[in-house]
MISEMAR-381577 format. One line per 3 residues: number of its first residue (from 0); their letters; for each residue z, x, y of N, C-alpha, C, CB. Coordinates in steps of 0.1 Angstrom, whole numbers. Glycine has a CB too. Layout:
BEGIN
NUM = A = Z:X:Y:Z:X:Y:Z:X:Y:Z:X:Y ~ ...
END
This chain:
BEGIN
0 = XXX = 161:-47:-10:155:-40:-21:163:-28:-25:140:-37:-18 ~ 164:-24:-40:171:-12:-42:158:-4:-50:186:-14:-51 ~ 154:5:-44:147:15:-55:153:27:-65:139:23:-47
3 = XXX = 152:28:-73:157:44:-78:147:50:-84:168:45:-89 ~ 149:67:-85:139:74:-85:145:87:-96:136:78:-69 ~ 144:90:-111:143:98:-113:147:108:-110:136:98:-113
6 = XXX = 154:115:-110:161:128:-100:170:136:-105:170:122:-88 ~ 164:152:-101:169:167:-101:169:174:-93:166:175:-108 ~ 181:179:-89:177:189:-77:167:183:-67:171:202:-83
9 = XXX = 172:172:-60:163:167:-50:149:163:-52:162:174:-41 ~ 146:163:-65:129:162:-68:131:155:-78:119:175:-71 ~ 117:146:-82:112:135:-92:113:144:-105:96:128:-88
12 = XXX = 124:144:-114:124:148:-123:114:141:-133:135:148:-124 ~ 105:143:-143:94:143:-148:96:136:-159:88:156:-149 ~ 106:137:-167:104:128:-183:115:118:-182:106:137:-199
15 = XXX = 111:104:-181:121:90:-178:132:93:-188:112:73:-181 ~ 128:95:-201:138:93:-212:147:102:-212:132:92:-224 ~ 145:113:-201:156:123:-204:158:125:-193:154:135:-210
18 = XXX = 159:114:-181:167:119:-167:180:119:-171:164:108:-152 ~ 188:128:-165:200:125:-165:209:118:-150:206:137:-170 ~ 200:115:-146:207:113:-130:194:103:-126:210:132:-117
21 = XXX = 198:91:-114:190:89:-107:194:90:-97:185:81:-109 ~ 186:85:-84:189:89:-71:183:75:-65:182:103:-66 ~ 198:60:-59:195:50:-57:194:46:-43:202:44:-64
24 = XXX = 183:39:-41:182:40:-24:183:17:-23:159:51:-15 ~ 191:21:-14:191:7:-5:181:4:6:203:6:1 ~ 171:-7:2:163:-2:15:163:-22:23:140:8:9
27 = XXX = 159:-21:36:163:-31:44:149:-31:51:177:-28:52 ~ 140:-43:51:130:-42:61:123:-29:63:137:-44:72 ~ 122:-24:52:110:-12:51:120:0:54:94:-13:64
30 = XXX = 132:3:54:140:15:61:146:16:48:151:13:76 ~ 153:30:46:164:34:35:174:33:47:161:51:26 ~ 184:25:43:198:19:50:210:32:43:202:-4:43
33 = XXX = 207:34:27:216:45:22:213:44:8:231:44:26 ~ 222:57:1:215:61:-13:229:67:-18:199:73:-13 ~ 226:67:-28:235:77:-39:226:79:-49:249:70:-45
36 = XXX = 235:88:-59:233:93:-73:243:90:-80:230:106:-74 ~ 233:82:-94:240:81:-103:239:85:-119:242:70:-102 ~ 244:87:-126:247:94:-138:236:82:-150:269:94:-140
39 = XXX = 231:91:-158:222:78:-167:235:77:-180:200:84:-177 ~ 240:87:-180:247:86:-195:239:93:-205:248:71:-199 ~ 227:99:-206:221:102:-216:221:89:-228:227:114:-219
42 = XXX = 216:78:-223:213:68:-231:201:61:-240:215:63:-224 ~ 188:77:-236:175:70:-238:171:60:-232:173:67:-248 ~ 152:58:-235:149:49:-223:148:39:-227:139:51:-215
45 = XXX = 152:37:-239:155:24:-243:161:18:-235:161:24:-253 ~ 177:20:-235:183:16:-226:189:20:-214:188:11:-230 ~ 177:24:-206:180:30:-193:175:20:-184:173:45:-190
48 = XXX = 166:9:-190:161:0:-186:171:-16:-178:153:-1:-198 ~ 185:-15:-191:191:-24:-189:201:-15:-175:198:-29:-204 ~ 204:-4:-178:214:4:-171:203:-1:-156:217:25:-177
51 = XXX = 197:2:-150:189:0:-141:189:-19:-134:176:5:-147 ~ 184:-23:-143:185:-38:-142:200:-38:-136:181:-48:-157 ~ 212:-36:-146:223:-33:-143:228:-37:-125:223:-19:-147
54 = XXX = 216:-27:-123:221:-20:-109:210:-24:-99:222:-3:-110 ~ 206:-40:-105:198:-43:-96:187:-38:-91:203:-43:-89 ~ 182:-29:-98:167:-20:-95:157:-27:-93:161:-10:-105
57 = XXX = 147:-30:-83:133:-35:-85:122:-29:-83:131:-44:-80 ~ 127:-13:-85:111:-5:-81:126:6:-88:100:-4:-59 ~ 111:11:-100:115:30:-102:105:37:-98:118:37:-119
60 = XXX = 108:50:-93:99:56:-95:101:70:-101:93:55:-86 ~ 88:71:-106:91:81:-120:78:92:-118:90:70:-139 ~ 82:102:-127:75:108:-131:67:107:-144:80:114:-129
63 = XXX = 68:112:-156:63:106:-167:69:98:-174:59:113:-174 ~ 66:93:-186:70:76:-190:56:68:-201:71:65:-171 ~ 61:65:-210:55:62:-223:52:47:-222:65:65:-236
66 = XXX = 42:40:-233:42:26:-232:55:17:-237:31:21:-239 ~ 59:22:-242:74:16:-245:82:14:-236:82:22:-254 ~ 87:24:-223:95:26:-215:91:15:-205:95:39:-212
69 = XXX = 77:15:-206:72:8:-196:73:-10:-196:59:13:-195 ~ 71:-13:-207:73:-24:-214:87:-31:-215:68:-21:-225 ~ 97:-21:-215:115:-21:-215:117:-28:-197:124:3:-218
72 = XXX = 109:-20:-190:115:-21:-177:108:-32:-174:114:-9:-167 ~ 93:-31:-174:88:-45:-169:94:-58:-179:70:-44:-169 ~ 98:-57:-188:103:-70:-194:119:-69:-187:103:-69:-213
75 = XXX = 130:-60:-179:137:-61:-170:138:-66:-157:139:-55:-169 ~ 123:-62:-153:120:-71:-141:115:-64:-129:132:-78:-136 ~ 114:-52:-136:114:-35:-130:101:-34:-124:115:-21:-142
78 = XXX = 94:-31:-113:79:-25:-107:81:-9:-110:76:-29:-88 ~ 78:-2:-118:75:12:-121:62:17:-113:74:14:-136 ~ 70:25:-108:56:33:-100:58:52:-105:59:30:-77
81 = XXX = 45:52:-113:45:68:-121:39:81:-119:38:68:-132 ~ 38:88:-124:30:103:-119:37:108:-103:10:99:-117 ~ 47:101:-98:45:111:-89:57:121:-90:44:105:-76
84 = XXX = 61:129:-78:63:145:-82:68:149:-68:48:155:-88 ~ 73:160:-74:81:166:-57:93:157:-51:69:166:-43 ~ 98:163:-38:107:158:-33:109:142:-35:106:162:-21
87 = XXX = 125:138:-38:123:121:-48:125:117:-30:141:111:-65 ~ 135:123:-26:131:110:-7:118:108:3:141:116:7 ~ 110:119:-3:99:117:1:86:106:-4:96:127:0
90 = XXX = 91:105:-19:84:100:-24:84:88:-21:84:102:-34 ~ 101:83:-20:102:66:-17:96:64:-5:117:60:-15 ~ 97:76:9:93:70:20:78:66:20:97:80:30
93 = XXX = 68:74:12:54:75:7:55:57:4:52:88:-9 ~ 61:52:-10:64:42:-13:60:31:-4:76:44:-16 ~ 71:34:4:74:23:17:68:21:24:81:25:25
96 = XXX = 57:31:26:43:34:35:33:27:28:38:51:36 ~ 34:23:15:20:19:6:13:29:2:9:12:14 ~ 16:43:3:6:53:-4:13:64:-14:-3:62:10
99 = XXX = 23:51:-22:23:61:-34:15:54:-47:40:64:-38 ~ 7:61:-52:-4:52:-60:8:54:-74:-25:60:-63 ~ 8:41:-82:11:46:-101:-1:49:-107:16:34:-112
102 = XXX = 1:57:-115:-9:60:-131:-4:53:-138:-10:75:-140 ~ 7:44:-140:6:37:-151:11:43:-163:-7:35:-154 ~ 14:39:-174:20:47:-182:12:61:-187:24:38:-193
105 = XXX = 17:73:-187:10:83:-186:17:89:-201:12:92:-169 ~ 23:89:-212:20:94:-219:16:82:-233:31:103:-218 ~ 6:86:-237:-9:74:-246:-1:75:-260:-31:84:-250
108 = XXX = 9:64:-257:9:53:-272:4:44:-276:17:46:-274 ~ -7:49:-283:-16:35:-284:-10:20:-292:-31:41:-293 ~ -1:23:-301:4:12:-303:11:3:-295:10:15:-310
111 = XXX = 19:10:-282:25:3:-276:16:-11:-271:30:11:-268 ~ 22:-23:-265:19:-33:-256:17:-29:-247:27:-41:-254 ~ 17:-37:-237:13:-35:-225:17:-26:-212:13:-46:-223
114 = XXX = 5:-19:-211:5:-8:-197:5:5:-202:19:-10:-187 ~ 3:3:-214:-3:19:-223:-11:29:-217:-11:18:-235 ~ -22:23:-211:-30:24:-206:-31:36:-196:-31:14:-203
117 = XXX = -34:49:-191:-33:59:-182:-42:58:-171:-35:71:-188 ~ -48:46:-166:-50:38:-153:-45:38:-141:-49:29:-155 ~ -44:34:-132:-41:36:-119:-39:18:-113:-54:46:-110
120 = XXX = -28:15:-108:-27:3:-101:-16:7:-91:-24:-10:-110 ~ -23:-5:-80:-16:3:-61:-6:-3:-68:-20:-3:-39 ~ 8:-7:-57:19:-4:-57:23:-9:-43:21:10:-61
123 = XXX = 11:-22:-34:15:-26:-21:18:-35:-23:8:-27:-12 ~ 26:-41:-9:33:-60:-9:22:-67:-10:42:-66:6 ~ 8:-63:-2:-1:-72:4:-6:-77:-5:-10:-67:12
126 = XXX = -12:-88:-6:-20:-102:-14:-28:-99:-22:-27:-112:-6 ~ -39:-99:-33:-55:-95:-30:-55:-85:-33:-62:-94:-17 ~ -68:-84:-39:-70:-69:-40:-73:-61:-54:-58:-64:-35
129 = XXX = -80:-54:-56:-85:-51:-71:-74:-34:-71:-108:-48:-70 ~ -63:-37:-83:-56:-28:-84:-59:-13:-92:-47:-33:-88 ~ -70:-11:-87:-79:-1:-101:-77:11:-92:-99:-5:-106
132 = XXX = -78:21:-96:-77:37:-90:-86:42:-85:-74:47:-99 ~ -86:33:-71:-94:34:-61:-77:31:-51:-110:23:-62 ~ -67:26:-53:-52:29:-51:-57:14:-38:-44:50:-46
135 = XXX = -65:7:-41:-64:-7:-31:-49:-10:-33:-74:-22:-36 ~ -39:-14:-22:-30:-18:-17:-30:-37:-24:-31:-12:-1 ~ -22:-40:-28:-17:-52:-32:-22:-56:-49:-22:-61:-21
138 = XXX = -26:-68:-50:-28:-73:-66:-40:-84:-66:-12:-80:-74 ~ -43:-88:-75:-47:-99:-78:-40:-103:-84:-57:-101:-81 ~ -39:-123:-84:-30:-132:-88:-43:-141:-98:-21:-141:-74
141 = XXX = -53:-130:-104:-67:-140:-114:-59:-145:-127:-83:-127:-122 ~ -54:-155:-130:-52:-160:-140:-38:-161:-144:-60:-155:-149 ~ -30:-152:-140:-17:-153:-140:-13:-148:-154:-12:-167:-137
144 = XXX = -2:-152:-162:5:-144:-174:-4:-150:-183:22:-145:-178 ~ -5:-161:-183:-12:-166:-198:-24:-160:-198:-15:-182:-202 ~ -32:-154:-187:-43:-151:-189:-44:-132:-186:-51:-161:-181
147 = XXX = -40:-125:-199:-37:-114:-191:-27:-106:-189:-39:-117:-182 ~ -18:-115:-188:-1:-109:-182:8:-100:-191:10:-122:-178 ~ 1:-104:-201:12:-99:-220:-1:-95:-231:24:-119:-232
150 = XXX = 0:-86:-231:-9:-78:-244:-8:-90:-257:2:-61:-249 ~ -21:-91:-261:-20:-97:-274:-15:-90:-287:-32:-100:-275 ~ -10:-78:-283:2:-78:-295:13:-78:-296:3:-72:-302
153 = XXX = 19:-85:-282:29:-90:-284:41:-82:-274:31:-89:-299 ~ 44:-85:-266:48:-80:-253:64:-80:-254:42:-90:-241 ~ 72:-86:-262:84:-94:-265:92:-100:-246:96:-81:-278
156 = XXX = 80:-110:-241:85:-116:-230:85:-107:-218:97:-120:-233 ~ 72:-101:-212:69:-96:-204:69:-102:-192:60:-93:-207 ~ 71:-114:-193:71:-125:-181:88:-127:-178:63:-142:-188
159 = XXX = 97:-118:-183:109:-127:-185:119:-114:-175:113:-131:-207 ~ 129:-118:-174:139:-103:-168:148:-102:-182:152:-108:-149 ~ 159:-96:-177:169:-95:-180:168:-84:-198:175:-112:-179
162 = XXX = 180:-85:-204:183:-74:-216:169:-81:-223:202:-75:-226 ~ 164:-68:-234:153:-72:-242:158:-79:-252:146:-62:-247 ~ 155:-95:-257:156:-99:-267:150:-93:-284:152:-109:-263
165 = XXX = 162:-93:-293:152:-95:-306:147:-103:-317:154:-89:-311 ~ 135:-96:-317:128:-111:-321:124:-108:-335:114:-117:-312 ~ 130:-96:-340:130:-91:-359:139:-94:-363:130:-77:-364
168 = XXX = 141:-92:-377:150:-89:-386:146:-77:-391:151:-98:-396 ~ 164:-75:-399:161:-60:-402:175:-53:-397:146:-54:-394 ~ 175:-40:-407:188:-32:-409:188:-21:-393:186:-23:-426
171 = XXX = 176:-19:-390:178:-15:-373:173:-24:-364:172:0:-369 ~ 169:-36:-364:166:-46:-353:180:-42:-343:166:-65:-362 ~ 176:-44:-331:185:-43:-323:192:-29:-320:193:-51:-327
174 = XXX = 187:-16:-322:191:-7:-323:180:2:-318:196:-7:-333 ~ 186:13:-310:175:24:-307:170:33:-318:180:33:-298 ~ 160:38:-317:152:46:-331:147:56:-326:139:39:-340
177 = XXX = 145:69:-331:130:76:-329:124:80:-339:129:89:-321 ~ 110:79:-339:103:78:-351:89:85:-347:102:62:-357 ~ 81:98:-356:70:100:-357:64:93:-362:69:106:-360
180 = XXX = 49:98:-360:40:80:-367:28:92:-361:43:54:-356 ~ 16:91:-371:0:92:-369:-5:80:-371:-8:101:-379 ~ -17:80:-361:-25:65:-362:-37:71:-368:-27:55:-347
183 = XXX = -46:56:-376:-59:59:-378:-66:47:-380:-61:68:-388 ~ -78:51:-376:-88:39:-383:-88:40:-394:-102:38:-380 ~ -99:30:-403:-103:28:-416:-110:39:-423:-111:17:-417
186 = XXX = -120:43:-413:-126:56:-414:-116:72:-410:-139:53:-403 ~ -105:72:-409:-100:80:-412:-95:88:-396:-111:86:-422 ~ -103:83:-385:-103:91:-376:-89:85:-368:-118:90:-369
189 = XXX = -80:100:-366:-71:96:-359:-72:93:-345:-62:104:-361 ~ -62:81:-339:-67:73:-323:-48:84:-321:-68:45:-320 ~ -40:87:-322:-25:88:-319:-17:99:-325:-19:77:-322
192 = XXX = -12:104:-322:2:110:-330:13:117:-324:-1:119:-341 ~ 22:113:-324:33:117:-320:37:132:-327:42:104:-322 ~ 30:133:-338:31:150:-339:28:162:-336:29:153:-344
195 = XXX = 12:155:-328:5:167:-318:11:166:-303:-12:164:-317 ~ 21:161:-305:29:160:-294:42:162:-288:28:152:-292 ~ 44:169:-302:55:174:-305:70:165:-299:52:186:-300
198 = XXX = 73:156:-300:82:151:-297:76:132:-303:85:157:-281 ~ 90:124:-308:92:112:-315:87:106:-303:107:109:-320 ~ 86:91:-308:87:79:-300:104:75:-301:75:66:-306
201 = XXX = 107:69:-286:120:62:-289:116:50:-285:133:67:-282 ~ 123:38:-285:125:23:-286:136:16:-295:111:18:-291 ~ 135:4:-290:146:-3:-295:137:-14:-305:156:-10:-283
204 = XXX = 139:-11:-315:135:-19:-328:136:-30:-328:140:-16:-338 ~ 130:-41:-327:128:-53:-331:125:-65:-317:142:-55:-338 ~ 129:-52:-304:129:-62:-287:115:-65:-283:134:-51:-272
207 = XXX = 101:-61:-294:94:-63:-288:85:-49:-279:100:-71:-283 ~ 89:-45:-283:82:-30:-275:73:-25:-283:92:-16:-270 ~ 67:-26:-294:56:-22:-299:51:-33:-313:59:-7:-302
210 = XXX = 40:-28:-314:30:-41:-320:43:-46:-330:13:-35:-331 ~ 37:-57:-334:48:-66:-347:48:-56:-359:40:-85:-355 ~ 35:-52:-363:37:-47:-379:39:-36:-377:26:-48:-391
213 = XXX = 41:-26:-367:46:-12:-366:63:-17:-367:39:-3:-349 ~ 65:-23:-359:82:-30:-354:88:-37:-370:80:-46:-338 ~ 80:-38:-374:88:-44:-387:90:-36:-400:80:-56:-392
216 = XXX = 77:-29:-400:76:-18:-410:90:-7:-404:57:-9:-408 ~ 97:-7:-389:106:2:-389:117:-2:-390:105:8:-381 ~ 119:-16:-393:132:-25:-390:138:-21:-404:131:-42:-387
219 = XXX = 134:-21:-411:141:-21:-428:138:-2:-434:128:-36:-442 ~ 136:6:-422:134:20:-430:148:29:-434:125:30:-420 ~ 148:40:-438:163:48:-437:159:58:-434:173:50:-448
222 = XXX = 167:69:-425:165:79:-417:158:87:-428:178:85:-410 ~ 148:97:-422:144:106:-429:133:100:-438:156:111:-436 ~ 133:83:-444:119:82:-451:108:81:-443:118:70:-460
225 = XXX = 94:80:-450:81:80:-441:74:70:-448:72:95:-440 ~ 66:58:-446:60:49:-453:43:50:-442:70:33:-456 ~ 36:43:-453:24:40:-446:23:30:-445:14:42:-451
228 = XXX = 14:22:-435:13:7:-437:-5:6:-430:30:-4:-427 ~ -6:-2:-433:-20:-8:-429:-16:-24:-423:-32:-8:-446 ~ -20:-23:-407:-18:-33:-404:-34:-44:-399:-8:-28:-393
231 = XXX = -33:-55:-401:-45:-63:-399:-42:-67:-382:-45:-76:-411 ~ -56:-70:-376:-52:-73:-364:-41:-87:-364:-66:-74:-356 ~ -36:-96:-365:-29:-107:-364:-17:-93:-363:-31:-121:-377
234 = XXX = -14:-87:-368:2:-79:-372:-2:-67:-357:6:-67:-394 ~ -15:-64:-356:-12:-52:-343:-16:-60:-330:-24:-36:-345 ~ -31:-57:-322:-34:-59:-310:-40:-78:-312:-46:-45:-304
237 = XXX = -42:-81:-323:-45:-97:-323:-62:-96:-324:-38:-106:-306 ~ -64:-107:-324:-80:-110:-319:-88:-112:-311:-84:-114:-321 ~ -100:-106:-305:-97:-110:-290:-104:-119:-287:-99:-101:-280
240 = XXX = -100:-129:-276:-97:-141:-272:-103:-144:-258:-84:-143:-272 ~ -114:-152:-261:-127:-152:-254:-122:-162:-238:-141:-162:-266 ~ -108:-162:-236:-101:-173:-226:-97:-155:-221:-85:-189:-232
243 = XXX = -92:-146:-226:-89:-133:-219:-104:-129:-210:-84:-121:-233 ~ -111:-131:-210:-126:-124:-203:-127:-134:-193:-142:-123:-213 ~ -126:-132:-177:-133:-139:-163:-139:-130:-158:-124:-144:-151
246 = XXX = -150:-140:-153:-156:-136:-141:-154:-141:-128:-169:-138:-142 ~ -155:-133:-119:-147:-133:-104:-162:-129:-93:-131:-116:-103 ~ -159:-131:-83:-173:-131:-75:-166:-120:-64:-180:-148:-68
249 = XXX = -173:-105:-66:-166:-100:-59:-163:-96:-47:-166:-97:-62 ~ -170:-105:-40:-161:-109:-25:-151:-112:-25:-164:-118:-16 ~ -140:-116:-38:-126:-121:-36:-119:-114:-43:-124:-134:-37
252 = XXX = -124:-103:-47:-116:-89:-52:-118:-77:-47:-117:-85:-66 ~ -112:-75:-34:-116:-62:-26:-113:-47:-39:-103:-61:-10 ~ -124:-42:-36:-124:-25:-42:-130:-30:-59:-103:-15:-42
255 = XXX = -134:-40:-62:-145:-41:-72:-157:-39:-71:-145:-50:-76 ~ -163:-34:-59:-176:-34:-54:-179:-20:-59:-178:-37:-37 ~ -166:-10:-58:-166:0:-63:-167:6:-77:-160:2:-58
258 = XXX = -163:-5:-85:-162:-4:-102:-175:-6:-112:-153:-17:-106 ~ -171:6:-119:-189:2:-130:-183:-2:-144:-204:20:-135 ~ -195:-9:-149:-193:-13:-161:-188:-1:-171:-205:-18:-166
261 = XXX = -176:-2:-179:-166:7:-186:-157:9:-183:-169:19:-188 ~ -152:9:-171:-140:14:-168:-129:6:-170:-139:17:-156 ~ -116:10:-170:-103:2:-174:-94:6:-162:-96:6:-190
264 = XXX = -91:-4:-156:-82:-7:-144:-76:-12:-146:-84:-11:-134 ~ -63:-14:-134:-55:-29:-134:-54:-34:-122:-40:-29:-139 ~ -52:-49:-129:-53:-60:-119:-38:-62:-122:-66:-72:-121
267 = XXX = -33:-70:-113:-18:-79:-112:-14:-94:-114:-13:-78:-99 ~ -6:-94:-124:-4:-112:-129:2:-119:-114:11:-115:-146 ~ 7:-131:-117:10:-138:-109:29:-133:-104:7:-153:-116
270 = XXX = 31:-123:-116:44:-121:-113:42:-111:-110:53:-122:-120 ~ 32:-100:-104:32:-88:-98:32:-78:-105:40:-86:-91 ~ 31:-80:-117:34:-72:-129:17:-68:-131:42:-81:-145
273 = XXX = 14:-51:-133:0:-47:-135:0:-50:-150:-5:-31:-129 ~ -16:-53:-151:-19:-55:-164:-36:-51:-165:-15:-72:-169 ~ -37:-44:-176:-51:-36:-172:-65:-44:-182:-49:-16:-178
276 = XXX = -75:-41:-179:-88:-52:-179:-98:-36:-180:-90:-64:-160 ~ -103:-44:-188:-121:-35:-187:-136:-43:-183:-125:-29:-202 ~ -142:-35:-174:-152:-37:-166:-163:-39:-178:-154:-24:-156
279 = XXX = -167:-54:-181:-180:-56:-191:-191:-61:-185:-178:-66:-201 ~ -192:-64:-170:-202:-67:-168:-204:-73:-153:-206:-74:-178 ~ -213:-63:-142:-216:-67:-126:-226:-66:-127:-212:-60:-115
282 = XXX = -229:-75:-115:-239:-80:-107:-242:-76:-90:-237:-95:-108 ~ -248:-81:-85:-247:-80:-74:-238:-92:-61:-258:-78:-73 ~ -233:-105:-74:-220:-113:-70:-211:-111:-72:-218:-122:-72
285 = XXX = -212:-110:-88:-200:-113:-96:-199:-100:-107:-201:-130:-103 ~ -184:-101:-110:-183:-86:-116:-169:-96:-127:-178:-67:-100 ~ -173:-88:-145:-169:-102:-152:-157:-88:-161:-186:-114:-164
288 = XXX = -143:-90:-159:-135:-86:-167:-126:-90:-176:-131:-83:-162 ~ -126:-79:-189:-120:-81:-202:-103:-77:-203:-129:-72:-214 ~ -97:-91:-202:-78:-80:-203:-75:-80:-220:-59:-93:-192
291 = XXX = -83:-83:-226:-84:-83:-243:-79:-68:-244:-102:-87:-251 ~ -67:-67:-248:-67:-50:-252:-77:-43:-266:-49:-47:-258 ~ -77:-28:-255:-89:-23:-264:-92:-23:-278:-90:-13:-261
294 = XXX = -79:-21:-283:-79:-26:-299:-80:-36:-303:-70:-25:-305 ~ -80:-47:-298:-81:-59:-302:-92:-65:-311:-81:-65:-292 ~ -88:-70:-327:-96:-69:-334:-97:-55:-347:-106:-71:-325
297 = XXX = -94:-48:-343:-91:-36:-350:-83:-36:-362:-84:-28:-343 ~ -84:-31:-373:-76:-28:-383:-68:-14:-386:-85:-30:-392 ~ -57:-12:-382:-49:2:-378:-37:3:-388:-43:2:-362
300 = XXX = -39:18:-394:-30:28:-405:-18:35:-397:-41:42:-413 ~ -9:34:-400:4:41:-396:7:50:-407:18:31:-393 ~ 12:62:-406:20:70:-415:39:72:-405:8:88:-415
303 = XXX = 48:64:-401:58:65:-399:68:73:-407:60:56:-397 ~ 76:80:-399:83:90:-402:98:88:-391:74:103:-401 ~ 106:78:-401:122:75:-389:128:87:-392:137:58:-393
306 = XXX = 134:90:-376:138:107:-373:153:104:-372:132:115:-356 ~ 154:90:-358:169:88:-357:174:72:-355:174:96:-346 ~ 186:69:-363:195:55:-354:201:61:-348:206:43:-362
309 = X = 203:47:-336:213:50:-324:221:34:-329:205:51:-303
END
């Protein structure tokens, strides 16, 4: 297994898209065998994802990290494990032990696909197991990718490894971007913005890393314009899809005994990949979860604003 970790001055450096260094460990039968540091290039995290894959990575671990980033790596093949902090050789050994928990993508793009979400899923080898932030060790394998595994708006091959495909047209398809953008409902009320946040979204335009009609509305823009668009659900999170909602009996999902109706956890596809679900409805058998993303069905306003091509 090779892990890499984020890394400054011996510690989990905190924002994925701007590490300049990582710190790569070789590990053998649960041991670190040996490590180095390597240089990112200042490439963005666009493609820090391929640079990693590159190098063979199958576990990062990071500090903070967006739904795009997250979506880049797990469509690489990548297990990201987030939020954590302090010394990076400590962290892996934590890792190795089973008790480093992820949050999941920790900074809220609501447009993004899948793993947006600021949730908690373990990060163990073991089988089983309800991955919700209660930090149970292993996954569930309920339904596998078709059921669950890829956001219904569109994941661009979440199931798949290797460089992100594109699946747009368009004058920056295939190219890195950063772009401001406010979100809203119909009624006016903003869910997002990358302005109260002082800093762009980056991604690679057209691979699939964010909804279709946000991704297309950016494919044909020029630096510097801002358009609006009003997307219908078929163009953002889809509609949601009454084959996305199981019920499970929960004797055969350890640490659901602990979950109440509302909450949004994750559970794990068949390819180990977390994918998050909301709690609609327990019993005293059975406890019945929605992986329908929360927008789903929604009608969502963009105000985009392209900052930069790469």
């Amino acid at each position: 297994m090779r892990i890499a970790a984020t890394y400054e001055n011996g510690n989990i450096f905190q924002h994925f898209g701007r590490t300049e260094q990582f710190k790569v460990y070789d590990v053998q039968e649960g041991r670190i065998i040996a490590s180095e540091i390597v240089g990112s290039n200042g490439i963005g995290h666009g493609a820090l994802a391929g640079l990693l894959a590159d190098k063979a990575i199958e576990v990062l671990i990071c500090g903070g990290l967006g739904g795009g980033a997250l979506n880049a790596l797990t469509n690489a093949g990548i297990t990201v494990v987030a939020g954590a902090e302090g010394d990076a050789d400590q962290a892996v050994e934590s890792y190795l032990r089973g008790e480093l928990v992820s949050s999941g993508a920790n900074c809220d793009h609501h447009h993004h696909g899948e793993g947006h979400e600021c949730g908690h899923h373990g990060d163990g080898e073991e089988d089983g197991g309800c991955c919700g932030h209660h930090g149970e060790e292993g996954g569930c394998e309920e339904g596998g990718c078709e059921e669950g595994g890829c956001e219904s708006g569109g994941c661009g091959g979440c199931c798949g490894g290797g460089a992100p495909q594109i699946i747009l047209e368009g004058k920056n398809a295939g190219k890195y971007v950063r772009v401001h953008y406010r979100g809203t409902f119909d009624d006016g009320t903003q869910f997002d913005s990358s302005y109260d946040r002082g800093e762009p979204l980056e991604f690679i335009c057209g691979a699939g890393m964010m909804i279709r009609g946000f991704d297309q509305a950016v494919a044909d823009m020029e630096v510097g314009q801002t358009v609006d668009v009003h997307l219908m659900p078929e163009e953002a999170y889809g509609l949601p899809d009454p084959e996305q909602i199981i019920t499970i009996e929960i004797a055969q999902l350890p640490g659901s005994e602990n979950l109440n109706v509302g909450e949004r956890v994750y559970l794990r596809n068949m390819m180990g990949q977390p994918f998050p679900v909301t709690v609609t409805a327990k019993d005293d058998v059975n406890i019945t979860l929605d992986a329908n993303h929360e927008m789903a069905g929604k009608e969502l306003n963009f105000r985009i604003e392209l900052v930069e091509v790469q």
